[in-house]
N, CA, C and O of each residue as an XYZ file, in Angstrom:
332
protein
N     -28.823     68.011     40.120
C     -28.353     67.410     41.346
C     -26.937     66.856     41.174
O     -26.112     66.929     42.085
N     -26.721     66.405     40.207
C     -25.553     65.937     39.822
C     -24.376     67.055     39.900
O     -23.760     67.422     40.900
N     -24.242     67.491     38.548
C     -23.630     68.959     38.690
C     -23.423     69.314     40.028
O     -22.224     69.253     40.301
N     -24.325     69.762     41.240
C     -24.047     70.073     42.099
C     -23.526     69.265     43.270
O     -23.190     69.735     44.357
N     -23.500     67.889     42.885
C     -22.370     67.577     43.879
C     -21.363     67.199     43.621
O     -20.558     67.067     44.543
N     -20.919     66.817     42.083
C     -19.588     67.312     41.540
C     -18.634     68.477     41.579
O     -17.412     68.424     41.444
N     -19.596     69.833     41.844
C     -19.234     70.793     42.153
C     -18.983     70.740     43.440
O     -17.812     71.114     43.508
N     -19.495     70.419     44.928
C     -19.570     70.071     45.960
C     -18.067     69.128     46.268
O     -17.357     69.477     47.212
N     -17.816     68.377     45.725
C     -17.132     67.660     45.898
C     -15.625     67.831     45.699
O     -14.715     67.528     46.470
N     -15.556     68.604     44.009
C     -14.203     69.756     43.977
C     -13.957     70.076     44.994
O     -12.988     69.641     45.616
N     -15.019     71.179     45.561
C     -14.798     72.548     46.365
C     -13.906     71.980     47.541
O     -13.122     72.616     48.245
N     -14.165     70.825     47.581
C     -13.424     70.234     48.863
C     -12.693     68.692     48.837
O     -12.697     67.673     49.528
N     -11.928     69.303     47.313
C     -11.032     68.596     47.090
C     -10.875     67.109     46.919
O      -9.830     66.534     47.224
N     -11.982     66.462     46.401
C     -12.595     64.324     46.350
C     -12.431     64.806     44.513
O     -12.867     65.761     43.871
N     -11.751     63.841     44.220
C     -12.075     63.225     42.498
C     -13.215     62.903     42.330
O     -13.900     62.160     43.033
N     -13.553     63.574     41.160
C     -14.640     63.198     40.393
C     -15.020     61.224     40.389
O     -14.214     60.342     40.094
N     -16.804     61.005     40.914
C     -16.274     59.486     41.585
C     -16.548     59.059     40.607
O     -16.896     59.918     39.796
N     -16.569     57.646     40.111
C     -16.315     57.109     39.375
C     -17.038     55.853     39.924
O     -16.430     54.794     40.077
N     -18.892     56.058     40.337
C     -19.642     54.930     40.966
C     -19.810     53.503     40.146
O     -20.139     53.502     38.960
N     -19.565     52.344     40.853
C     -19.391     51.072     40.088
C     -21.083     50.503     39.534
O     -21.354     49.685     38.655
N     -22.166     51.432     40.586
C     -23.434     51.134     39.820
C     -23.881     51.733     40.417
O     -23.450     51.989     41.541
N     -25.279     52.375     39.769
C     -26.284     53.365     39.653
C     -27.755     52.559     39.752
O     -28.242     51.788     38.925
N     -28.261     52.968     40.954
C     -29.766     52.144     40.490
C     -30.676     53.036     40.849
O     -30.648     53.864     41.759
N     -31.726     52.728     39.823
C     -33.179     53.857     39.770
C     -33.761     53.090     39.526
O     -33.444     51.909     39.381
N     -35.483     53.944     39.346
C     -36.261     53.509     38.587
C     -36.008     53.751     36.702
O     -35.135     54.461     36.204
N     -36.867     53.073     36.078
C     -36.749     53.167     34.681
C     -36.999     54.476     34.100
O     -36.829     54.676     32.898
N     -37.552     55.726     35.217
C     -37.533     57.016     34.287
C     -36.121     57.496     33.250
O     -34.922     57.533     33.526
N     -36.772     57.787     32.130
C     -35.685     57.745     30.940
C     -34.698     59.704     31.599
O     -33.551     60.020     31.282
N     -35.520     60.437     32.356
C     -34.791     61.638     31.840
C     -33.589     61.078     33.536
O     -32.358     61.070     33.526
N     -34.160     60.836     34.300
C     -33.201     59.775     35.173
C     -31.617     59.911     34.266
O     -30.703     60.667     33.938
N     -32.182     58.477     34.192
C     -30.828     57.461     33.392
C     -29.923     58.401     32.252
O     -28.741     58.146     32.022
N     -30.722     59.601     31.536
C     -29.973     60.481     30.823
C     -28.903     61.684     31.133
O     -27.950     62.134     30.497
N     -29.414     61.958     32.230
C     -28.766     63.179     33.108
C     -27.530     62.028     33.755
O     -26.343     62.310     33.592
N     -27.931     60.725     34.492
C     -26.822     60.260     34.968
C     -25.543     59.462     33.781
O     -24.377     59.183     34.060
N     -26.115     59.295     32.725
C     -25.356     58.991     31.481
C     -24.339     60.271     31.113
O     -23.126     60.237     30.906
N     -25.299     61.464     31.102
C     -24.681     62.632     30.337
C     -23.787     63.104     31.429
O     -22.711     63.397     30.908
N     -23.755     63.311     32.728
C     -22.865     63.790     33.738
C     -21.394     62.164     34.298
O     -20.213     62.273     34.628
N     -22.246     60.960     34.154
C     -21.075     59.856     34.431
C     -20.241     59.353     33.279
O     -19.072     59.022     33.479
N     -20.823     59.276     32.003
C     -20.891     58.220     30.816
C     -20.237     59.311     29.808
O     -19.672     60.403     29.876
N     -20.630     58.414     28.880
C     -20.061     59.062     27.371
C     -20.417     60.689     26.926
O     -19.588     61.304     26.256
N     -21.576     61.275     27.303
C     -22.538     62.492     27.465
C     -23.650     62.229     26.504
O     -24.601     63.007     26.426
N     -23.541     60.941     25.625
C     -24.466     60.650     24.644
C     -25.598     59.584     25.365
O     -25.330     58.415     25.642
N     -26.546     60.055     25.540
C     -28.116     59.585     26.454
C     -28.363     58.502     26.011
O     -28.607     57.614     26.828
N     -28.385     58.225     24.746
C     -28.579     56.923     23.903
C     -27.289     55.754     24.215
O     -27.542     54.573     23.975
N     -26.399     55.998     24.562
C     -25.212     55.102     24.865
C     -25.303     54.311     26.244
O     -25.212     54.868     27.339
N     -25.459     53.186     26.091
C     -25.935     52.553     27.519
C     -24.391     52.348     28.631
O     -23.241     52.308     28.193
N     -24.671     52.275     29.689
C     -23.262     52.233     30.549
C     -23.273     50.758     31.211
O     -23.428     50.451     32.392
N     -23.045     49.891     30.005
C     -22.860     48.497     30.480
C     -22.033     48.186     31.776
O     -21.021     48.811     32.097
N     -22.713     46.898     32.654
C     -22.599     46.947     33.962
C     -22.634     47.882     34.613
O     -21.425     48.018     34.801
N     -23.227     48.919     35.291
C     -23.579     49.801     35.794
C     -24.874     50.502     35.925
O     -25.002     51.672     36.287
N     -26.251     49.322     35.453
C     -27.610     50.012     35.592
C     -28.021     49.068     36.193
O     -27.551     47.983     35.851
N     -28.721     49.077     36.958
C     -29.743     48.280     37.838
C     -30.765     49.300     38.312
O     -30.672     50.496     38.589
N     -31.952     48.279     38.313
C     -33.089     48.696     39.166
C     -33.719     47.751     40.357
O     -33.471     46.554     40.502
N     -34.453     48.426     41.050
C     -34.633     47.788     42.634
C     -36.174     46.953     42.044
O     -37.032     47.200     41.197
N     -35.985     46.175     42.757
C     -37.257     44.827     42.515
C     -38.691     45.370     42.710
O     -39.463     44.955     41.845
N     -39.311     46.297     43.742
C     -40.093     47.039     43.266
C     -40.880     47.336     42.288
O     -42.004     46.956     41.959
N     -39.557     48.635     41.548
C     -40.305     48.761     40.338
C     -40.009     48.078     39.393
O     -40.426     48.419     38.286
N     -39.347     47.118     39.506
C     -39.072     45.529     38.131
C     -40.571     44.755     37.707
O     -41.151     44.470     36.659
N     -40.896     44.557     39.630
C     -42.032     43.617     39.633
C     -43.269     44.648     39.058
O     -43.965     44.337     38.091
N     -43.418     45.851     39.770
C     -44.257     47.048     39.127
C     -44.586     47.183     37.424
O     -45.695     47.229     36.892
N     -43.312     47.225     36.809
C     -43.256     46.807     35.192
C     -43.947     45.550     34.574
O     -44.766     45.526     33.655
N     -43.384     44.422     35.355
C     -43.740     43.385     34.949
C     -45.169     43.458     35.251
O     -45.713     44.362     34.617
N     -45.772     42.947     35.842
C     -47.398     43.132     36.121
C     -48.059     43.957     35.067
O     -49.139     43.803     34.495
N     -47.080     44.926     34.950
C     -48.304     46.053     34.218
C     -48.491     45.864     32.952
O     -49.589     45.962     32.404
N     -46.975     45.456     32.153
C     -46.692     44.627     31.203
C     -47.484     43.540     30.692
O     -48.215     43.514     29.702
N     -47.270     42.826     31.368
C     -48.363     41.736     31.152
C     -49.250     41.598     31.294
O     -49.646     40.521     30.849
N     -50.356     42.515     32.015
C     -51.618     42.794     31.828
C     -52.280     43.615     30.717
O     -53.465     43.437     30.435
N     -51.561     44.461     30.124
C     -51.179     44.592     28.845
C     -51.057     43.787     27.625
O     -51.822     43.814     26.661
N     -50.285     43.258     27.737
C     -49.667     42.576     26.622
C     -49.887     40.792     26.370
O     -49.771     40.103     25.356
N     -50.217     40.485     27.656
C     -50.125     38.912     27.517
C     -51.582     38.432     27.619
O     -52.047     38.797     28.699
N     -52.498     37.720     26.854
C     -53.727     37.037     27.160
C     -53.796     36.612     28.423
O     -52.873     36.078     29.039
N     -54.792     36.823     28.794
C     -55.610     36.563     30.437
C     -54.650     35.315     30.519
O     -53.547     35.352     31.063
N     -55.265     34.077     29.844
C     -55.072     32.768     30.330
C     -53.622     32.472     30.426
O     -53.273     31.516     31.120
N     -52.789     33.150     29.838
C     -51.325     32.889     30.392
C     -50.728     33.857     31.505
O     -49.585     33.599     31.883
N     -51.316     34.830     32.007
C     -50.715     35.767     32.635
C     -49.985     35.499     33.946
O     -48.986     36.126     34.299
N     -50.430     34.742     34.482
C     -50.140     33.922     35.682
C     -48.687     32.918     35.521
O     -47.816     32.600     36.331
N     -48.854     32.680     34.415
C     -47.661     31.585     33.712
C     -46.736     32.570     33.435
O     -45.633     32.097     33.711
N     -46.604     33.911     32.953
C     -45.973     34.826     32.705
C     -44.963     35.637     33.720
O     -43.756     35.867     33.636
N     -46.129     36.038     34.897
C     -45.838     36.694     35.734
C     -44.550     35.820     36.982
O     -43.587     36.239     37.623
N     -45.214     34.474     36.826
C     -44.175     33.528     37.377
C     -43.078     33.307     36.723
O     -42.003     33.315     37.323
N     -43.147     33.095     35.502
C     -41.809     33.238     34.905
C     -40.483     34.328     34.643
O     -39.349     34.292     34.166
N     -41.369     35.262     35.253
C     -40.147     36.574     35.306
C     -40.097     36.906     36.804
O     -39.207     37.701     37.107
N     -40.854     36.469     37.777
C     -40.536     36.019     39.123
C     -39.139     35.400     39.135
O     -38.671     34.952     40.182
């Protein structure tokens, strides 16, 4: 998708853009394709100031996370704290 609207965008003459932030969800092949086509081309290299994700799937993580990971009796204490 990328590629093709870089290509798109040549064809009719706009500079390659140069977006001030990118927001998704946390899928990793996501964030790699937009690293490897915006960023350094190295997937592992993070693009400081320029990642965000929408509250959604933040709060989605968190919950799941901590139902996971955190004992019953604090989870509530948890879940508020990253509220």
């Amino acid at each position: 998708m990328w590629t093709k609207l870089n290509d798109m965008m040549q064809k009719h003459d706009f500079p390659k853009p140069n977006f001030k932030i990118f927001m998704a969800n946390s899928a990793q092949t996501y964030w790699n394709a937009i690293i490897i086509i915006y960023g350094s081309r190295e997937p592992y290299v993070k693009m400081i100031d320029k990642d965000r994700t929408c509250l959604f799937h933040n709060i989605q993580l968190i919950d799941k996370h901590t139902k996971q990971l955190i004992k019953p009796k604090f989870q509530d204490q948890c879940i508020s704290l990253c509220h």
